[in-house]
ROMI-419080 format. One record per residue (C-alpha): x, y, z; residue in one letter. Coordinates in steps of 0.2 Angstrom, whole numbers, plus 5000, padded with zeros to 4 digits. Layout:
N
@px = X&py = Y&pz = Z&code = a
...
! end
This chain:
293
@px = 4919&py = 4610&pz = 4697&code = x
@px = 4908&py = 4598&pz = 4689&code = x
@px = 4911&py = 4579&pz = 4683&code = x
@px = 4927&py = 4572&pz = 4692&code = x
@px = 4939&py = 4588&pz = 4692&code = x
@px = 4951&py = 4585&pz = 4706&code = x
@px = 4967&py = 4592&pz = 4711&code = x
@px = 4970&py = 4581&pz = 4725&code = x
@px = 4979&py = 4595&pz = 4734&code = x
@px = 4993&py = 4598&pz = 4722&code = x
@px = 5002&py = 4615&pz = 4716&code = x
@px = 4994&py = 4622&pz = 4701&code = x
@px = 5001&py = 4639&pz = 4695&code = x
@px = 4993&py = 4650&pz = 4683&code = x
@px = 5001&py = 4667&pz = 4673&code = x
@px = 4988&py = 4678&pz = 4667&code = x
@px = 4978&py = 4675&pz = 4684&code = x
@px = 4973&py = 4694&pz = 4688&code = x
@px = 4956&py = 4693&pz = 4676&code = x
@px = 4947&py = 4684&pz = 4665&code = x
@px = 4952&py = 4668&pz = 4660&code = x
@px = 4967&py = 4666&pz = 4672&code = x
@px = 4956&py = 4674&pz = 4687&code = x
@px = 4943&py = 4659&pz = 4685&code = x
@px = 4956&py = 4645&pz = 4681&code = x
@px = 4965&py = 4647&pz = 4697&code = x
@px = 4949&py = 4647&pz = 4706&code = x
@px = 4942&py = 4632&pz = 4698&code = x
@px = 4957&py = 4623&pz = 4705&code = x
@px = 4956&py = 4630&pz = 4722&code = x
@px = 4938&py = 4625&pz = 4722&code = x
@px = 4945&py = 4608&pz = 4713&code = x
@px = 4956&py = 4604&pz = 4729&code = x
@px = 4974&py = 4614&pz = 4721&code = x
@px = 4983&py = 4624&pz = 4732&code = x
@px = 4985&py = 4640&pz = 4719&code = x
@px = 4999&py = 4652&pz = 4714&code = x
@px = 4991&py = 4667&pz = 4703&code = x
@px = 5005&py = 4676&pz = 4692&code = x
@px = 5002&py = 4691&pz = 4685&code = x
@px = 5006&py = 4709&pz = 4682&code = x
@px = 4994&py = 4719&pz = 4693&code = x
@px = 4995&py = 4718&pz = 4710&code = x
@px = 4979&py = 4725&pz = 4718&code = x
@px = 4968&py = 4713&pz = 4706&code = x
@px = 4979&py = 4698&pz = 4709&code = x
@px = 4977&py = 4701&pz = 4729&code = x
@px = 4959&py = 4702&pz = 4725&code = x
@px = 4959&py = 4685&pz = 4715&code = x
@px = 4970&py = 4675&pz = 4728&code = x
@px = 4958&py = 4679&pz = 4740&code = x
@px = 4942&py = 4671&pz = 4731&code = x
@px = 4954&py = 4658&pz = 4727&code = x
@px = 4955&py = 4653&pz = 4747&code = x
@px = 4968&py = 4653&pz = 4762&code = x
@px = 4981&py = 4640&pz = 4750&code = x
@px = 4981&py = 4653&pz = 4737&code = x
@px = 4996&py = 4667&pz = 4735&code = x
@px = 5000&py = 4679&pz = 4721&code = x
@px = 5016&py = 4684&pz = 4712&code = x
@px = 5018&py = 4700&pz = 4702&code = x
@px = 5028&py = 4695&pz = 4686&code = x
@px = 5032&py = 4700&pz = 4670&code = x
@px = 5032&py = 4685&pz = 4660&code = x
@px = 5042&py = 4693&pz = 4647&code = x
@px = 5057&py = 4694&pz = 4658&code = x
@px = 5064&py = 4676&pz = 4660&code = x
@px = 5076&py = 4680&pz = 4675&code = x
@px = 5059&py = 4686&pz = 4685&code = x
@px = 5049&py = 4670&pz = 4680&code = x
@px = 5065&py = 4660&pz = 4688&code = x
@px = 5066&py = 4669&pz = 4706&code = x
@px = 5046&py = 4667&pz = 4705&code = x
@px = 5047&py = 4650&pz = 4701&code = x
@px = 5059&py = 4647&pz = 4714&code = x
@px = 5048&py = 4655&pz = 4727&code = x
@px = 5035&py = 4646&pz = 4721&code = x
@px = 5042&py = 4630&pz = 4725&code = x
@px = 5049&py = 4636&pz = 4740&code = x
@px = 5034&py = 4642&pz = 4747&code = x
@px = 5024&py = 4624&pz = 4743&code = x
@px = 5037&py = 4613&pz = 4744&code = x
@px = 5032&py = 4604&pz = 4727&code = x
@px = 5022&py = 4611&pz = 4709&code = x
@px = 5012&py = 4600&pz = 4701&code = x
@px = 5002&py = 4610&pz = 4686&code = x
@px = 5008&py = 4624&pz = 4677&code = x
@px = 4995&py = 4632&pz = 4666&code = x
@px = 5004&py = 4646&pz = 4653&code = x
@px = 4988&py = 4655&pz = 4651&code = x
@px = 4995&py = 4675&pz = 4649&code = x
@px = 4990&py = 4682&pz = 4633&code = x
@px = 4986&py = 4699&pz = 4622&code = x
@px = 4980&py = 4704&pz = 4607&code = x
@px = 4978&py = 4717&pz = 4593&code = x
@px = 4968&py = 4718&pz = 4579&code = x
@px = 4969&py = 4726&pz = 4562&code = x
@px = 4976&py = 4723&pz = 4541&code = x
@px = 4995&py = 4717&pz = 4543&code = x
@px = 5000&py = 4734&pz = 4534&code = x
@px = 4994&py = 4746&pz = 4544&code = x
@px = 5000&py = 4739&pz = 4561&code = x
@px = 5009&py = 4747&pz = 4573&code = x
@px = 5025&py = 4734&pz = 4572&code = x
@px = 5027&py = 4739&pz = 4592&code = x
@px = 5010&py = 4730&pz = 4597&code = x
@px = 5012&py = 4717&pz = 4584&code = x
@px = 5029&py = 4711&pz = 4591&code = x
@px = 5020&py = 4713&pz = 4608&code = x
@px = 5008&py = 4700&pz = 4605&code = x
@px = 5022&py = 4689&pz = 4598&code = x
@px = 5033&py = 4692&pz = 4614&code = x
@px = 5020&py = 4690&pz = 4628&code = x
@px = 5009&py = 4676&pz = 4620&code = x
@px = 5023&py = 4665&pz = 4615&code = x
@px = 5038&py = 4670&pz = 4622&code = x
@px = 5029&py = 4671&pz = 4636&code = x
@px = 5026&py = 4655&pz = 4635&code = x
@px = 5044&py = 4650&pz = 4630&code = x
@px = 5048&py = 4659&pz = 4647&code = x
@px = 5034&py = 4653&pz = 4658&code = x
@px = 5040&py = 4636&pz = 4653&code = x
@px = 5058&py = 4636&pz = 4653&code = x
@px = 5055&py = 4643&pz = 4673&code = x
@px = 5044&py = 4630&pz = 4678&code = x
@px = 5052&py = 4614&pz = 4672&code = x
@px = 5063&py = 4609&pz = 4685&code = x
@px = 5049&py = 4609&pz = 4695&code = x
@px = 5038&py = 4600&pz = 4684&code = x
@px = 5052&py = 4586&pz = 4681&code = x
@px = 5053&py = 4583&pz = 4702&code = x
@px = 5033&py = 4581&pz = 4705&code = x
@px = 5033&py = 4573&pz = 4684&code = x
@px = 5019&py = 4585&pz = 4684&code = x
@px = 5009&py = 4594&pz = 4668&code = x
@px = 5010&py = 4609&pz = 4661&code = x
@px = 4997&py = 4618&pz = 4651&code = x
@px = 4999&py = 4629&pz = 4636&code = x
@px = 4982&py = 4640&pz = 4634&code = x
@px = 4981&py = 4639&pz = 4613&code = x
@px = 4963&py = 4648&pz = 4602&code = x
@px = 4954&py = 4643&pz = 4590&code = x
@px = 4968&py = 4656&pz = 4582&code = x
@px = 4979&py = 4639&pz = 4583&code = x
@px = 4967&py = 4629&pz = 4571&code = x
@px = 4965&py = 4643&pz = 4558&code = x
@px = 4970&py = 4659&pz = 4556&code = x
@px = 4958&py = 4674&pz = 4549&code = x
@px = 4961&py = 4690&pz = 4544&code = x
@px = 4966&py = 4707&pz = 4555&code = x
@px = 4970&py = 4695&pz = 4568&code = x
@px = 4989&py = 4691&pz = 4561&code = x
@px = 4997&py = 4693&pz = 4576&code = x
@px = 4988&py = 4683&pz = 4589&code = x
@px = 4984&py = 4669&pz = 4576&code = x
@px = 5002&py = 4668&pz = 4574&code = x
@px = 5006&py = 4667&pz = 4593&code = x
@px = 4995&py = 4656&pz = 4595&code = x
@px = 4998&py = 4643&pz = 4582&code = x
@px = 5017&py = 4648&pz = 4590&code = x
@px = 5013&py = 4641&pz = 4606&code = x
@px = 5002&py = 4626&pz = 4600&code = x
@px = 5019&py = 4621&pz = 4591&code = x
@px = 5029&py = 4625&pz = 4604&code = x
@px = 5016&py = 4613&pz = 4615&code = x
@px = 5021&py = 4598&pz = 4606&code = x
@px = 5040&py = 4601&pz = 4605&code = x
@px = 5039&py = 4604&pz = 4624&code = x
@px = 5029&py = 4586&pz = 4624&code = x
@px = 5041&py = 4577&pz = 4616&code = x
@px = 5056&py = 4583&pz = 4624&code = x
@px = 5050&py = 4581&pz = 4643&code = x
@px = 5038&py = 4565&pz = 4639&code = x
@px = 5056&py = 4553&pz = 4647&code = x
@px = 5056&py = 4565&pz = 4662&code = x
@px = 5037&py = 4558&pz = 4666&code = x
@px = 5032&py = 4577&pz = 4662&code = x
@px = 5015&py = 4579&pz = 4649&code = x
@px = 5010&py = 4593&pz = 4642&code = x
@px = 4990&py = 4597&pz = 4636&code = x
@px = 4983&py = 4611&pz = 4624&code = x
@px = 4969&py = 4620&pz = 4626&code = x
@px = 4957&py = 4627&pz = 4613&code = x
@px = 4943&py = 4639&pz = 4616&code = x
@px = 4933&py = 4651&pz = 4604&code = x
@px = 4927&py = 4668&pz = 4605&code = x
@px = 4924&py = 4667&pz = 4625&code = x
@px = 4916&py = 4681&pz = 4636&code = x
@px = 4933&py = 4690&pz = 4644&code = x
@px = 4937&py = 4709&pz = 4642&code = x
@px = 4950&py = 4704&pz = 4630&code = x
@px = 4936&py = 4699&pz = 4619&code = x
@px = 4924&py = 4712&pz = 4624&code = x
@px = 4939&py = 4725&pz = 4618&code = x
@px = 4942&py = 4717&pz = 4603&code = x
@px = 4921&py = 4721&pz = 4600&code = x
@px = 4922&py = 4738&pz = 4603&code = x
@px = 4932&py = 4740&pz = 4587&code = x
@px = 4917&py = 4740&pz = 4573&code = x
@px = 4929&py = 4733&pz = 4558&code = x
@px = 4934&py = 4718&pz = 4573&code = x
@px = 4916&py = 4718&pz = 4579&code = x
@px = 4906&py = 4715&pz = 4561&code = x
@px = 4922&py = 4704&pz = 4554&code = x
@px = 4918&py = 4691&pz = 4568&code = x
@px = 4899&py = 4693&pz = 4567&code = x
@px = 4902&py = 4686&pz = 4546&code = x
@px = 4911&py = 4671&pz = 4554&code = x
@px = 4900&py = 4657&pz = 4549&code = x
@px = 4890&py = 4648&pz = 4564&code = x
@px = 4895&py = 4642&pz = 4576&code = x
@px = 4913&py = 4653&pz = 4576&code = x
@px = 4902&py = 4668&pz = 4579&code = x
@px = 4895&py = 4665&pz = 4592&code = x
@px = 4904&py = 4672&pz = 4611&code = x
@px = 4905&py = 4659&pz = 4623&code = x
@px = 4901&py = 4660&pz = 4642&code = x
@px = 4914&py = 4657&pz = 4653&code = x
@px = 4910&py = 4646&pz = 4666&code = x
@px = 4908&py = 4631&pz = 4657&code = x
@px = 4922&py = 4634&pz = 4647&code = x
@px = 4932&py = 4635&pz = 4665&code = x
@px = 4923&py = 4620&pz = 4669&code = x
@px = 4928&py = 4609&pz = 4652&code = x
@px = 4948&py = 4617&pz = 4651&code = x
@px = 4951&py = 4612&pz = 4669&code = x
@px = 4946&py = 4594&pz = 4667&code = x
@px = 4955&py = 4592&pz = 4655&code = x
@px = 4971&py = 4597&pz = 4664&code = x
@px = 4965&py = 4587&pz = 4680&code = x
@px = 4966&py = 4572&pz = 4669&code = x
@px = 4979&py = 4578&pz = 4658&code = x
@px = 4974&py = 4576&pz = 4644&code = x
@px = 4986&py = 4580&pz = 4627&code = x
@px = 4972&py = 4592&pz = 4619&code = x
@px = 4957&py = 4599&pz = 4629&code = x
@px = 4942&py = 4608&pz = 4619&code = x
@px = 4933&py = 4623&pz = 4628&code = x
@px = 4916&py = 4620&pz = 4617&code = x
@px = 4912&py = 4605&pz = 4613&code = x
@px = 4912&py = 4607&pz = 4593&code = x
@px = 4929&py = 4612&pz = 4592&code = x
@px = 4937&py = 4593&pz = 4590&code = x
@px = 4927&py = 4596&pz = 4571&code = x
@px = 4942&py = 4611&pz = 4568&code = x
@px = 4956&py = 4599&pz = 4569&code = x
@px = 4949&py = 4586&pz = 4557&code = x
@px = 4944&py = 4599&pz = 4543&code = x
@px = 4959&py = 4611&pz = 4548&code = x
@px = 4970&py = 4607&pz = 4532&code = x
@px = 4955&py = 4615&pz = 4520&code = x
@px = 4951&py = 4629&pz = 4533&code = x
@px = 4965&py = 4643&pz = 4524&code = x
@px = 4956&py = 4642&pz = 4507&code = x
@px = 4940&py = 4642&pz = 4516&code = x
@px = 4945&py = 4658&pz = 4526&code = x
@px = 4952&py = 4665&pz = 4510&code = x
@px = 4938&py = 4664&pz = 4500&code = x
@px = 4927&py = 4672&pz = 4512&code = x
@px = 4938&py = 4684&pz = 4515&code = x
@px = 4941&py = 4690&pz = 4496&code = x
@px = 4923&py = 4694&pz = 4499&code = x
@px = 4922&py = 4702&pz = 4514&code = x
@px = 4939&py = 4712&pz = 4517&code = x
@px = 4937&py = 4726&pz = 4507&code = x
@px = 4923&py = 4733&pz = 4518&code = x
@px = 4933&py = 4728&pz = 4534&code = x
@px = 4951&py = 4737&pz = 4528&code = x
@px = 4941&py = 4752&pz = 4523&code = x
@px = 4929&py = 4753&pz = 4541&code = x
@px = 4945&py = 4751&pz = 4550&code = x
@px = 4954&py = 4765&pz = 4540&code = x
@px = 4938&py = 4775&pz = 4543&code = x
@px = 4941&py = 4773&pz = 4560&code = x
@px = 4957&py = 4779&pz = 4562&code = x
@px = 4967&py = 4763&pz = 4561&code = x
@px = 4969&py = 4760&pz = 4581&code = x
@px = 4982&py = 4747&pz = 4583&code = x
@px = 4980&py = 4746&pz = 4602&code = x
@px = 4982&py = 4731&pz = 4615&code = x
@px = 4965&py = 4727&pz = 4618&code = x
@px = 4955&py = 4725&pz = 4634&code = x
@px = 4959&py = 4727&pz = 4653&code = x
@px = 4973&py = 4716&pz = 4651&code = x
@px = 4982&py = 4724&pz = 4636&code = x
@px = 4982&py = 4739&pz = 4645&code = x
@px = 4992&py = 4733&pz = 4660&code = x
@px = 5005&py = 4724&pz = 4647&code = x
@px = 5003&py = 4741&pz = 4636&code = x
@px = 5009&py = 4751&pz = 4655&code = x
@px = 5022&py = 4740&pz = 4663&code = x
@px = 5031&py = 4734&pz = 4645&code = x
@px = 5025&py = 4715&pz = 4644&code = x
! end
């Protein structure tokens, strides 16, 4: 990793670790000196990733929807180090589509993974955390910083766990425990790919104006996200113009709105057009879409 990202040889877990985001988290802190736990819900891709992660790495399969899993895991996990250091709640899912055509199934799937997943991830991992006064990491979105339209259900989870975040900060801060946020835009994982091979999702983020249209690489997201928790820090940006969102954040809804008043009657009828999917999207919706979270 570049500038001084370093792990120093402590226990850094990550949920969410079988692709994407998760996938290259863990490995940018094997390859930043952590020994890695990857969590996750398909077995032969989190083999796969633990192995690119190096000999220090293992992989858990877990639901993180089911709190009383999360506990044994967390449990082997410390058992099988000895200490953790870093947890980064990173496991997430989305839909897209108008509120009133939603599929109140996925809807509350996004809630329940992406923040109660969270809640869950968390609650686990604490007592751990409190021993090694370590860090844990809440994975947020731009989502977080304002919400849009057709997206009601992971801009809500998101700005869920962002708030959760800085509960959990408060509460822990005596234990010698911090906890950071991370931000990212629009960032080239298959969640986000999915979401484009929706037409209505695909042209509604192209009218975003500049420079929220725009899909990110992933590597120097990795890069930016992972010194931040090395160091951290309370609130880590993945692109550098981010930091901007939270000052002008308060006037972003009527912002949104107006643009939307424009532009929503073309999205809601292209996405009735098309048959009004309300399905998980990506790679990674589909595993939670099969084993129920």
């Amino acid at each position: 990793m570049g500038g001084n990202t370093n792990f120093g040889g402590g226990v850094v877990v990550v949920t969410g670790a079988a692709r994407g985001l998760g996938a290259m988290l863990a490995r940018g802190a094997a390859s930043a000196g952590a020994r890695v736990a990857l969590l996750g819900l398909e077995p032969e891709r989190l083999a796969a990733a633990a192995r690119r992660c190096g000999p220090g790495a293992r992989w858990w399969e877990v639901d993180v929807t089911d709190p009383e899993a999360l506990a044994r895991v967390a449990a082997e996990v410390a058992a099988h180090y000895g200490r953790i250091d870093v947890v980064v709640a990173n496991a997430g899912i989305a839909t897209g589509g108008p509120v009133e055509h939603s599929d109140p199934r996925t809807f509350n799937k996004v809630i329940e993974v992406n923040l109660l997943g969270s809640v869950n991830t968390a609650r686990a991992f604490l007592p751990a955390l409190r021993e090694s006064r370590g860090h844990f990491f809440q994975v947020a979105s731009l989502a977080a910083l304002t919400a849009a339209p057709m997206m009601a259900a992971y801009c809500a989870s998101k700005s869920g766990v962002e708030a959760f975040a800085h509960s959990l900060r408060a509460e822990v801060a005596h234990h010698g425990v911090t906890v950071g946020i991370g931000y990212l835009s629009w960032t080239d994982t298959e969640m986000v790919r999915g979401a484009d091979r929706n037409a209505a999702l695909r042209e509604m983020r192209a009218g975003l104006p500049f420079p929220a249209n725009r899909t990110y690489p992933l590597g120097p997201t990795v890069a930016r996200l992972l010194a931040g928790i090395a160091a951290r820090r309370p609130h880590v940006y993945g692109q550098a113009w981010l930091p901007a969102m939270q000052v002008v954040r308060a006037a972003l809804p009527a912002t949104v709105t107006r643009q939307a008043r424009r532009m929503m009657p073309r999205h809601e009828a292209a996405w009735l057009a098309a048959g009004a999917s309300n399905d998980l999207v990506g790679a990674g919706g589909a595993a939670a879409a099969r084993t129920g979270g």
